[in-house]
Backbone as CSV, one residue per row, in Angstrom:
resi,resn,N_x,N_y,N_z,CA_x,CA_y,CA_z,C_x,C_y,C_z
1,UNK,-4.022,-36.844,26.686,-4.797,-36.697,27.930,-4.049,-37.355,29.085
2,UNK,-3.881,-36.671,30.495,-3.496,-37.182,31.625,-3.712,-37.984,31.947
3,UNK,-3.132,-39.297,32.259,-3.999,-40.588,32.999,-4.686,-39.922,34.450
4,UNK,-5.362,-40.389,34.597,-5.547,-40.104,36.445,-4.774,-40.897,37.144
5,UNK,-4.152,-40.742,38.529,-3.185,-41.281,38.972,-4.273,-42.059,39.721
6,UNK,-3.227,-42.909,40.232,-4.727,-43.741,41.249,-4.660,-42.958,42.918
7,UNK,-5.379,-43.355,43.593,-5.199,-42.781,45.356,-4.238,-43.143,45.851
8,UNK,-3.593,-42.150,46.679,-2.422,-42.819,47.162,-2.658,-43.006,49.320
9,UNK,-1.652,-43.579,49.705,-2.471,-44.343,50.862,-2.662,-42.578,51.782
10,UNK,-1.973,-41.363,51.618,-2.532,-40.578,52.175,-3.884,-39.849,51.571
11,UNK,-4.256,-39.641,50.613,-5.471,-39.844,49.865,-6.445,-40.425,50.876
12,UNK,-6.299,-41.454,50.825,-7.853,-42.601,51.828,-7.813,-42.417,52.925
13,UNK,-6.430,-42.124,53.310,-6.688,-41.985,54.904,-7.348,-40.822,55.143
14,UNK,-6.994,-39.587,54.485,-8.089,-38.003,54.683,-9.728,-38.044,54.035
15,UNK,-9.767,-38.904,53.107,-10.952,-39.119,53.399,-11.737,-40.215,54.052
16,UNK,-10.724,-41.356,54.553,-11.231,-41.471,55.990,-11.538,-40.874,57.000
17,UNK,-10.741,-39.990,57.407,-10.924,-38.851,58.463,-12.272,-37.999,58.235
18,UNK,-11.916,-38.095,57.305,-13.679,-37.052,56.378,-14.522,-37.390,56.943
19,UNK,-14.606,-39.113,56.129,-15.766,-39.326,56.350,-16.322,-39.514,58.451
20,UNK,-15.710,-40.336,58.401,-15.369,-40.465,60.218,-15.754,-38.813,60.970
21,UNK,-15.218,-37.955,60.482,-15.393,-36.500,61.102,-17.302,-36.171,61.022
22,UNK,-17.469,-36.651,59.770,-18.848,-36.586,59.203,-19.531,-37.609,60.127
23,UNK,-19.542,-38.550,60.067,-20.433,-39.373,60.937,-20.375,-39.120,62.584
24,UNK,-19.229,-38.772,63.072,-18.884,-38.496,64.466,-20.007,-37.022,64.656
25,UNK,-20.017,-35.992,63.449,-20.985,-35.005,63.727,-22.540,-35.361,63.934
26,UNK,-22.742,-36.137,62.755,-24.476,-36.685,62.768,-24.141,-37.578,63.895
27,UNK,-23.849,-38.379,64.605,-24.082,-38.808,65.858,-24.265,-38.164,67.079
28,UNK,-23.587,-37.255,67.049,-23.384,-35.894,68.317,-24.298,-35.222,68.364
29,UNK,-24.607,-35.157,66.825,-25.964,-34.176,66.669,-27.116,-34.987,67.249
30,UNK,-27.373,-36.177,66.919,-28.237,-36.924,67.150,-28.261,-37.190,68.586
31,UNK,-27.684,-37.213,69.229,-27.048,-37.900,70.906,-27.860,-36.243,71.541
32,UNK,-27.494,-35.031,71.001,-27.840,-33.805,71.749,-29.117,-33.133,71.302
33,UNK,-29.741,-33.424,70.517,-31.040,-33.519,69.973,-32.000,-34.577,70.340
34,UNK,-32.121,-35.663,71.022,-32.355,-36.187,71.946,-32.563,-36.127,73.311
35,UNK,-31.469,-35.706,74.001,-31.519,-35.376,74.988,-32.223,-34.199,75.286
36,UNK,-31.909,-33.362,74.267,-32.543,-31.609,74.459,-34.200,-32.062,74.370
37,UNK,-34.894,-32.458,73.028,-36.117,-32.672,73.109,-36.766,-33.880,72.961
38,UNK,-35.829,-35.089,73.231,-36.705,-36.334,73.588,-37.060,-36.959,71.984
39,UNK,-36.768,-37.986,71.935,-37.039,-38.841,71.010,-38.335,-38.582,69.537
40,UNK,-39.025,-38.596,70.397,-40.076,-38.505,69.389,-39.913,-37.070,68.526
41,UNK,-39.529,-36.280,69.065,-39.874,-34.885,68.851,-38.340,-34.225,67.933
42,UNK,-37.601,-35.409,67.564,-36.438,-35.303,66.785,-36.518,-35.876,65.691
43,UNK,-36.254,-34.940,64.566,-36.222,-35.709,63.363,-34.771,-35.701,62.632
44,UNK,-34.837,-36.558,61.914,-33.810,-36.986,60.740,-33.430,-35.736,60.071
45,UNK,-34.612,-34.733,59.682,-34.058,-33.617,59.354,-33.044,-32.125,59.858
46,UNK,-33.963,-32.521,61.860,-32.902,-31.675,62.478,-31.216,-32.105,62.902
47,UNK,-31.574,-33.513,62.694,-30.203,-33.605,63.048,-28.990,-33.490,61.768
48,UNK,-30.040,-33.687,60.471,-28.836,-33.217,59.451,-28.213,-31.419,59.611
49,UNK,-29.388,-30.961,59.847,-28.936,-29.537,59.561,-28.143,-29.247,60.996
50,UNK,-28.338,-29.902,62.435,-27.518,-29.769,63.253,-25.887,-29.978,62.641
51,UNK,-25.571,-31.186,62.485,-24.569,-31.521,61.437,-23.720,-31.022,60.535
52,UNK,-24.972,-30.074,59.933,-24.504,-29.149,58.452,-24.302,-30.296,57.407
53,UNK,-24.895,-31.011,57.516,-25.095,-32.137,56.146,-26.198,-32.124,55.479
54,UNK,-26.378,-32.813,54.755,-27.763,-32.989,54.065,-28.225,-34.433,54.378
55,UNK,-29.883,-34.407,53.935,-30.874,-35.716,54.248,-30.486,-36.741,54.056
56,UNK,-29.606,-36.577,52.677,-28.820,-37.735,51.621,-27.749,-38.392,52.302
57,UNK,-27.061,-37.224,52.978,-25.746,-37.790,53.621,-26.134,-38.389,54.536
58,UNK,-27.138,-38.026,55.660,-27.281,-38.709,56.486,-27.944,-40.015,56.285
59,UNK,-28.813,-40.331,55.209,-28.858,-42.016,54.924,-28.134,-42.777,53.912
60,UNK,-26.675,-42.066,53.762,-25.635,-42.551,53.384,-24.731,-43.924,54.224
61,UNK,-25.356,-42.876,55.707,-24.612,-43.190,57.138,-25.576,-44.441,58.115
62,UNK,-26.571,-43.361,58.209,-27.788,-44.178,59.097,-28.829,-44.546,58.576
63,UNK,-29.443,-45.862,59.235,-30.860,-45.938,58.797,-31.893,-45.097,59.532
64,UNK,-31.441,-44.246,60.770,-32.778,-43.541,61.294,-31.989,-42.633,62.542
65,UNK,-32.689,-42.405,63.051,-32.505,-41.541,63.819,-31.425,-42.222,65.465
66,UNK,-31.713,-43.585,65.682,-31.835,-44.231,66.417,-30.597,-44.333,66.106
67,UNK,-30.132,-45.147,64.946,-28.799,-45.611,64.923,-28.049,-44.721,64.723
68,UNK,-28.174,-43.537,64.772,-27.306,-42.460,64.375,-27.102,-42.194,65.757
69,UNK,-27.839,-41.684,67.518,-27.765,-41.586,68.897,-26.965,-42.985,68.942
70,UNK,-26.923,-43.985,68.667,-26.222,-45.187,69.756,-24.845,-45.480,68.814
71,UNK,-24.563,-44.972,67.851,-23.399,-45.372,67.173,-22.055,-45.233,67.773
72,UNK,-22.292,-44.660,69.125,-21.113,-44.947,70.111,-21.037,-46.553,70.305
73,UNK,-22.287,-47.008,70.510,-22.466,-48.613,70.840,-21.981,-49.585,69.892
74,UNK,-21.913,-49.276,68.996,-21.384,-49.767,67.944,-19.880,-49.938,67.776
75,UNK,-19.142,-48.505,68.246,-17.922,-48.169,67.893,-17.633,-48.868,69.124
76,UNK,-17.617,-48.862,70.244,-17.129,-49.614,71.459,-17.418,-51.074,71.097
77,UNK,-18.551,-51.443,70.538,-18.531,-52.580,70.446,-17.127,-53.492,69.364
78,UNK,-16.955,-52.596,68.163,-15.687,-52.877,67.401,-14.630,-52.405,68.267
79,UNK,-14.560,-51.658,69.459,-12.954,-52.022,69.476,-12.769,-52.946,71.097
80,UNK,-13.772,-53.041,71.442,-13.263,-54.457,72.273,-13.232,-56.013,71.488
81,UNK,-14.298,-55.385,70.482,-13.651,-57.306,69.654,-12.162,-56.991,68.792
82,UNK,-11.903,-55.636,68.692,-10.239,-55.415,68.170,-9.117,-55.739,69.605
83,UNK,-9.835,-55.643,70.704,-8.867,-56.171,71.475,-8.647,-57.493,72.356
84,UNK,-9.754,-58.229,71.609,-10.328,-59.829,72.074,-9.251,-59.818,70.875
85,UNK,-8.976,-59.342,70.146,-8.220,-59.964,68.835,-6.812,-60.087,69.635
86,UNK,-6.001,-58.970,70.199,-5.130,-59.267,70.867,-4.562,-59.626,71.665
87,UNK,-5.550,-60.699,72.763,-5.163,-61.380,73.534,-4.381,-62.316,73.692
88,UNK,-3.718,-62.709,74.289,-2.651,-64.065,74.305,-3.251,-65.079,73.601
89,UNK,-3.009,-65.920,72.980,-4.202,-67.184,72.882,-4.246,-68.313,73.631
90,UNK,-3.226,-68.340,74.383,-3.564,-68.992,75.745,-4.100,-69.008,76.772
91,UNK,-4.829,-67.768,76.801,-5.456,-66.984,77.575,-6.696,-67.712,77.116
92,UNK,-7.250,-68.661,78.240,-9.363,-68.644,78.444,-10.287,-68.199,77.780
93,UNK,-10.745,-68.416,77.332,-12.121,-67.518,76.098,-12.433,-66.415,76.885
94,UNK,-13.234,-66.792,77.881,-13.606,-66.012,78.868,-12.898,-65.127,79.526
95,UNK,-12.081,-65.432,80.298,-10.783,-64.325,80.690,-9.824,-63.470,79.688
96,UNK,-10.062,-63.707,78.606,-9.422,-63.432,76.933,-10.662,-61.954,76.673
97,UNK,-12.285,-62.479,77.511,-13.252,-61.303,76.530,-13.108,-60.471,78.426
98,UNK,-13.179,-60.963,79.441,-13.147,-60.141,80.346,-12.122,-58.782,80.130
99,UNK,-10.792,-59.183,79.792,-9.755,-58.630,80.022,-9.571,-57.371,78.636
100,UNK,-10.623,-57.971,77.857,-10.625,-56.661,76.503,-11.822,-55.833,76.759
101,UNK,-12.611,-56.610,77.901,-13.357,-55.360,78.496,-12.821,-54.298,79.305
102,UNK,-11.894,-54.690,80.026,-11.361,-54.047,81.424,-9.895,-53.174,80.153
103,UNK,-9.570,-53.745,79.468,-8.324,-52.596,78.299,-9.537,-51.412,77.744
104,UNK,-10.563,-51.752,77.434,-11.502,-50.833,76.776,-11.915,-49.966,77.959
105,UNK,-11.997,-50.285,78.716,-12.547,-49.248,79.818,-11.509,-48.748,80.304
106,UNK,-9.874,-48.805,80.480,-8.994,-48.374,80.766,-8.000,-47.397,80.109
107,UNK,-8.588,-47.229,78.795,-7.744,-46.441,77.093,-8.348,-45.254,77.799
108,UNK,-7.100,-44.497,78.843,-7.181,-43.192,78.754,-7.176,-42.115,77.432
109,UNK,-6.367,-42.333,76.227,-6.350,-41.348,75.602,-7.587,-41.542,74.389
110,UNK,-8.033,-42.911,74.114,-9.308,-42.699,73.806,-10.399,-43.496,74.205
111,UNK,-11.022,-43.079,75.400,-11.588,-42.957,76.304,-12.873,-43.806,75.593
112,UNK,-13.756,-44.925,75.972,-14.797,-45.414,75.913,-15.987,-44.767,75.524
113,UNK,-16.396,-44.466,74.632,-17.786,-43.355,74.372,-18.542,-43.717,75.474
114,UNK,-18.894,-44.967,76.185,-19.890,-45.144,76.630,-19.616,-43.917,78.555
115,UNK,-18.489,-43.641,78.992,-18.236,-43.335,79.816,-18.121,-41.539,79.514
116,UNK,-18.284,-40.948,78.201,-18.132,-40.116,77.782,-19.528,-39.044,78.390
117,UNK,-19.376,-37.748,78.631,-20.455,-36.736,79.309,-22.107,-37.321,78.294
118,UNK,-22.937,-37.388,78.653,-24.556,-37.206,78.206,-24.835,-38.715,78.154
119,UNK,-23.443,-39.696,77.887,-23.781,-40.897,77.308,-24.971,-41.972,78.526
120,UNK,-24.392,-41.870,79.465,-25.145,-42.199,80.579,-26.522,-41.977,80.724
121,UNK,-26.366,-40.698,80.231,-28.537,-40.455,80.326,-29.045,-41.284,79.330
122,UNK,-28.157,-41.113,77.682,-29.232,-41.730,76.792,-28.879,-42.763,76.750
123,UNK,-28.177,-43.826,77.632,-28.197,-45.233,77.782,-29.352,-45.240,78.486
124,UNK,-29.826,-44.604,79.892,-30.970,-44.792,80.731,-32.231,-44.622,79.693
125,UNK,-32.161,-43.792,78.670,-33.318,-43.982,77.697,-33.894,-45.367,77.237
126,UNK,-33.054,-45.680,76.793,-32.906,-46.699,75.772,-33.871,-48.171,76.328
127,UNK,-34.484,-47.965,77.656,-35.352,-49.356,77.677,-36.538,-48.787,77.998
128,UNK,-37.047,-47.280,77.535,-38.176,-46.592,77.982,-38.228,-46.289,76.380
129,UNK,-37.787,-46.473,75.837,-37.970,-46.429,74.297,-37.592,-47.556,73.426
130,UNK,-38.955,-48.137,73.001,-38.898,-49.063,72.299,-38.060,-49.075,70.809
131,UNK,-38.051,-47.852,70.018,-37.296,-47.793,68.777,-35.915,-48.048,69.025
132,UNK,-35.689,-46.960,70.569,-33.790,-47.059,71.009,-33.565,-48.730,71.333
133,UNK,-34.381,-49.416,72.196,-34.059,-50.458,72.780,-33.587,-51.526,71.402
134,UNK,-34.951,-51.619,70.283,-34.742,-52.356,69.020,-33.312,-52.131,68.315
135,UNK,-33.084,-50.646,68.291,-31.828,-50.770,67.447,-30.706,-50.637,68.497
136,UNK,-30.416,-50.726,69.642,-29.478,-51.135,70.814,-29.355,-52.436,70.577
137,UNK,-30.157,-53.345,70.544,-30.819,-54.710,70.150,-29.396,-55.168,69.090
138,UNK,-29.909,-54.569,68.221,-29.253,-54.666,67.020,-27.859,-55.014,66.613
139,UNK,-27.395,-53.992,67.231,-25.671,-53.122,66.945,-25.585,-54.377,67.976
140,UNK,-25.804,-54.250,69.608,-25.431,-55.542,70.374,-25.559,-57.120,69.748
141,UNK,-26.284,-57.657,68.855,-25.867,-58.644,68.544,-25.099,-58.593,67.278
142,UNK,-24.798,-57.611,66.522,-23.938,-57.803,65.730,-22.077,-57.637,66.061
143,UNK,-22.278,-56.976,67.308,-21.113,-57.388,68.039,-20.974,-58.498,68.543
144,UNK,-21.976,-59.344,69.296,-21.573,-60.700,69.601,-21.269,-61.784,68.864
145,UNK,-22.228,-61.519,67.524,-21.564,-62.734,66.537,-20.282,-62.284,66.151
146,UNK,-19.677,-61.178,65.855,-18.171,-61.294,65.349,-17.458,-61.626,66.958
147,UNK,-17.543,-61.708,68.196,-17.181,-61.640,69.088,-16.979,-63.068,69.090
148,UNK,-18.058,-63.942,68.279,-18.224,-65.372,68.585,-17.372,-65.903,67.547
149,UNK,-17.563,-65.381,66.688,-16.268,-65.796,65.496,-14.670,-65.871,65.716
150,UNK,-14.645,-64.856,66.498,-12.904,-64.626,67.233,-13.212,-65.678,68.224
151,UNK,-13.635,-65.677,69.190,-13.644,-66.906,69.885,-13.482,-68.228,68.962
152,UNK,-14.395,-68.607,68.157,-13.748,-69.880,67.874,-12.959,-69.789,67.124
153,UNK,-12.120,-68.920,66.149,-10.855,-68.982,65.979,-10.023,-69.052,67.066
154,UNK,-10.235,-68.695,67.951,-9.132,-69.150,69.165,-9.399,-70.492,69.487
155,UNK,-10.102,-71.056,69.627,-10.778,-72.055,70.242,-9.775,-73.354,68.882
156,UNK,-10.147,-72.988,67.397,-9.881,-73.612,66.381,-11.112,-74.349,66.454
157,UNK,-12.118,-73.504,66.114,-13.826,-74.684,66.238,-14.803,-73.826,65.037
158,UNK,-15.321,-74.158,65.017,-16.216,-74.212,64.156,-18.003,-73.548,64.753
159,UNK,-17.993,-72.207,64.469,-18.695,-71.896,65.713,-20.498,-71.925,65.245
160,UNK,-20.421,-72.608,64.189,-21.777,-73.109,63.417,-21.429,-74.460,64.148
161,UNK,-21.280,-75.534,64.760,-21.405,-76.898,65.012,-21.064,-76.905,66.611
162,UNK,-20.121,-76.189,66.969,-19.272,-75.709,68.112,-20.316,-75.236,69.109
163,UNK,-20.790,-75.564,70.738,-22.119,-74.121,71.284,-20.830,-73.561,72.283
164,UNK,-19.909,-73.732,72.202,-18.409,-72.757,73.263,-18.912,-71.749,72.905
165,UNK,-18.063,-71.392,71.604,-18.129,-70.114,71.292,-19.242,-68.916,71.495
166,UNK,-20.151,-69.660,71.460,-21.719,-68.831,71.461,-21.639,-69.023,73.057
167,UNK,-21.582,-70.008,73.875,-21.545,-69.944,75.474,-20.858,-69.011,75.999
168,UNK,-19.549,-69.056,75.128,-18.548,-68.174,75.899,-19.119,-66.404,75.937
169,UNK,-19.332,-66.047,74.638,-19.822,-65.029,74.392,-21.186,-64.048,75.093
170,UNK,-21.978,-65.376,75.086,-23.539,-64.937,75.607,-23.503,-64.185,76.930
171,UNK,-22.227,-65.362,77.639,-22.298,-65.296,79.526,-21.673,-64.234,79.078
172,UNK,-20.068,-63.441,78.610,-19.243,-62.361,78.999,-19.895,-61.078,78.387
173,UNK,-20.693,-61.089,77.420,-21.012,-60.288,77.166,-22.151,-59.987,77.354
174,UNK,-22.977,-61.166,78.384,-24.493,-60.755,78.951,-23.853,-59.617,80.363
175,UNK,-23.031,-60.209,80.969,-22.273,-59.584,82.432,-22.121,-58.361,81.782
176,UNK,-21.500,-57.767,80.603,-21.052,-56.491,80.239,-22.367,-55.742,80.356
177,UNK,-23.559,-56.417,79.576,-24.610,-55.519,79.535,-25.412,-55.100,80.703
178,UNK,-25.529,-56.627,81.773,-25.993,-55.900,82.788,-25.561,-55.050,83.553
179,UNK,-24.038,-54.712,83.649,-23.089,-54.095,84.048,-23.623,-52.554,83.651
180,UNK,-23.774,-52.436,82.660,-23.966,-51.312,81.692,-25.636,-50.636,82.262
181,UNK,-26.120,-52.097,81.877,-28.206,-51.268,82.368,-27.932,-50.710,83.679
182,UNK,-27.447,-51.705,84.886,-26.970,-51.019,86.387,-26.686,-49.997,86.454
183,UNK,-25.222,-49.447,86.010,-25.129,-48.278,85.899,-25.393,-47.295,85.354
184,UNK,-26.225,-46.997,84.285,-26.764,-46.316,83.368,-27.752,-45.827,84.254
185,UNK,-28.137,-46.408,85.254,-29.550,-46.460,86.397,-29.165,-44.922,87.285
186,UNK,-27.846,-44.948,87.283,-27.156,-44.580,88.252,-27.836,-42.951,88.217
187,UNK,-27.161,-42.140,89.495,-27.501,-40.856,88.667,-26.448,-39.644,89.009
188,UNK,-25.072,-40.316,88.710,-24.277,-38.916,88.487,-23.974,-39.584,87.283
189,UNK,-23.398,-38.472,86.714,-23.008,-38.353,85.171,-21.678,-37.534,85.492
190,UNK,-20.340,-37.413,86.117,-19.702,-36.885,86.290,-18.383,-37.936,86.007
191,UNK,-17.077,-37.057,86.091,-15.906,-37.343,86.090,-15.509,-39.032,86.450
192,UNK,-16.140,-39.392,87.136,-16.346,-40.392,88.408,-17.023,-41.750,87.787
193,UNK,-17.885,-41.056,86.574,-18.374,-42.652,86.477,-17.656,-43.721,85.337
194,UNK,-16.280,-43.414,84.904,-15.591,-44.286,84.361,-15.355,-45.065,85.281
195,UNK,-14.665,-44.720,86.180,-14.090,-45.354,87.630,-15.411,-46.388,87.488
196,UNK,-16.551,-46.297,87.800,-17.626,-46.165,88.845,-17.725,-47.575,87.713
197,UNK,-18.314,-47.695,86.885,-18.246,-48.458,85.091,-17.301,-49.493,85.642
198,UNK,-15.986,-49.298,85.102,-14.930,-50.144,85.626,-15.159,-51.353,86.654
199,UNK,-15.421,-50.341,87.830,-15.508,-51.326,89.119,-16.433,-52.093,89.022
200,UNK,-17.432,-51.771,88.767,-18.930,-52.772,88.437,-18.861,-53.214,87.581
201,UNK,-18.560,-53.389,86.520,-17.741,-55.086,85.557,-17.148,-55.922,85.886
202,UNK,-16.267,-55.455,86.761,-15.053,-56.405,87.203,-15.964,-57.037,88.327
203,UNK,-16.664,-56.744,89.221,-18.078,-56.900,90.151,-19.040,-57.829,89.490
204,UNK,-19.187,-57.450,88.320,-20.444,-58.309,87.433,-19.297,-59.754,86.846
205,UNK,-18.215,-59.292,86.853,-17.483,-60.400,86.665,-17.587,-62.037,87.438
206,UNK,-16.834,-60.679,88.764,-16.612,-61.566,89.991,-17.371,-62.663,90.104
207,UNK,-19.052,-62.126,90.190,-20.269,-62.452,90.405,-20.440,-63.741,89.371
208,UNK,-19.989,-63.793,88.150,-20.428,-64.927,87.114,-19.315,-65.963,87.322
209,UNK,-18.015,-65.355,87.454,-16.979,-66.968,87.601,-17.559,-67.676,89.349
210,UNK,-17.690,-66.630,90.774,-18.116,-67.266,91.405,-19.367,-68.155,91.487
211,UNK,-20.467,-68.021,90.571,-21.672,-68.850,90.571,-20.987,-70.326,89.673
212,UNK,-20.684,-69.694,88.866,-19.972,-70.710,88.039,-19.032,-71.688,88.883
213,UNK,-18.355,-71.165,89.657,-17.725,-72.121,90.884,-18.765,-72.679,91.735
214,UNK,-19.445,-72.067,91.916,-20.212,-72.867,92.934,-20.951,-73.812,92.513
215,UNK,-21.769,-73.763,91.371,-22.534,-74.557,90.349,-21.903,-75.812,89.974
216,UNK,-20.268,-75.275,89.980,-19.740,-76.871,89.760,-19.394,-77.293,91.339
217,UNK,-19.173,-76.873,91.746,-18.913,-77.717,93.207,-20.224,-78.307,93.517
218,UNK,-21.421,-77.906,93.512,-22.784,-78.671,93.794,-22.664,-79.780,93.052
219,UNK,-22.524,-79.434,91.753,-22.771,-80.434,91.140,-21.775,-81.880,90.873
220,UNK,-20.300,-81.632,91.720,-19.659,-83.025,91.613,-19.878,-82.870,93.398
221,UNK,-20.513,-82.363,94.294,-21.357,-82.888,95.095,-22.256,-83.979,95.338
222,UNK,-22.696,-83.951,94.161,-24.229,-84.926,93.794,-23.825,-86.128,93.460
223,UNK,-22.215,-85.893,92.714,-22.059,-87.430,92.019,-21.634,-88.093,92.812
């Protein structure tokens, strides 16, 4: 009898792609089934057969309907903490997570989901719906704790005893979100609102190191 050979590294990578191709569909499906008839009125079942998957596959992937529409949020959220990974390490905590915001919003060839056509409307959903908001909720803090973990590896701290790391994180990545609710408010959905994204981070930026300057100047004022 033949041994079976084991996988070889092009093997995993195509059914990486597989699978990835597969989940990128049930999300799309989910993102345009939404939008077309509104939350409530979408089920788990239409978006498998949108898909061309089955029920199974899709809670292979997702727990609901919810996390299957925001799993862009997710994926943006892993690759700006992949590029907090590559920052100088001399580089500021803070100016270290600003600057892997402003590379993530700048990757012309693969482009930010969040700046991507429809994404804008069903971000504006998402605080008029309590299920979207909970699992937005979600995916967002499970990006900040690994966000907080890379920080105090840079830091060399200990981010259970350490409150940097969690400080650093809370403020840069609270600025990202309000950045995000603001414009999500907005109401073109065109070519324009990467640009538009961009500028108003770097704005929501501005806005937190200057208070932060000023906060300390008051305060060795006083002493």
């Amino acid at each position: 009898m033949k041994a079976t050979e084991p996988p070889t590294a092009t093997t995993e990578d195509r059914r990486q792609r597989k699978a990835r191709k597969t989940r990128d569909a049930m999300a799309t499906a989910a993102v345009d089934l939404i939008l077309e008839r509104g939350l409530a009125a979408t089920t788990v079942e239409a978006i498998a057969e949108r898909a061309d998957v089955t029920r199974r596959t899709f809670s292979r992937y997702f727990a609901g309907k919810e996390d299957a529409a925001l799993d862009f949020v997710r994926g943006d959220g892993d690759r700006i903490n992949a590029l907090l990974r590559e920052r100088p390490a001399a580089e500021p905590p803070l100016l270290a997570y600003r600057r892997a915001v402003r590379d993530w919003l700048a990757d012309r060839e693969n482009p930010a989901w969040h700046v991507r056509p429809r994404m804008r409307r069903l971000l504006a959903l998402v605080d008029g719906e309590p299920a979207l908001f909970a699992a937005y909720e979600r995916i967002r803090v499970d990006a900040q704790e690994e966000s907080i973990r890379i920080i105090a590896e840079r830091l060399d701290t200990d981010d259970v005893r350490d409150v940097r790391p969690a400080v650093v994180v809370d403020a840069a990545a609270g600025v990202l979100t309000a950045a995000l609710r603001l414009w999500a408010r907005g109401a073109s959905d065109d070519d324009s609102c990467a640009a538009d994204l961009a500028a108003l981070v770097e704005q929501a930026y501005d806005a937190l190191t200057s208070e932060a300057a000023q906060a300390a100047a008051d305060r060795n004022s006083e002493e």
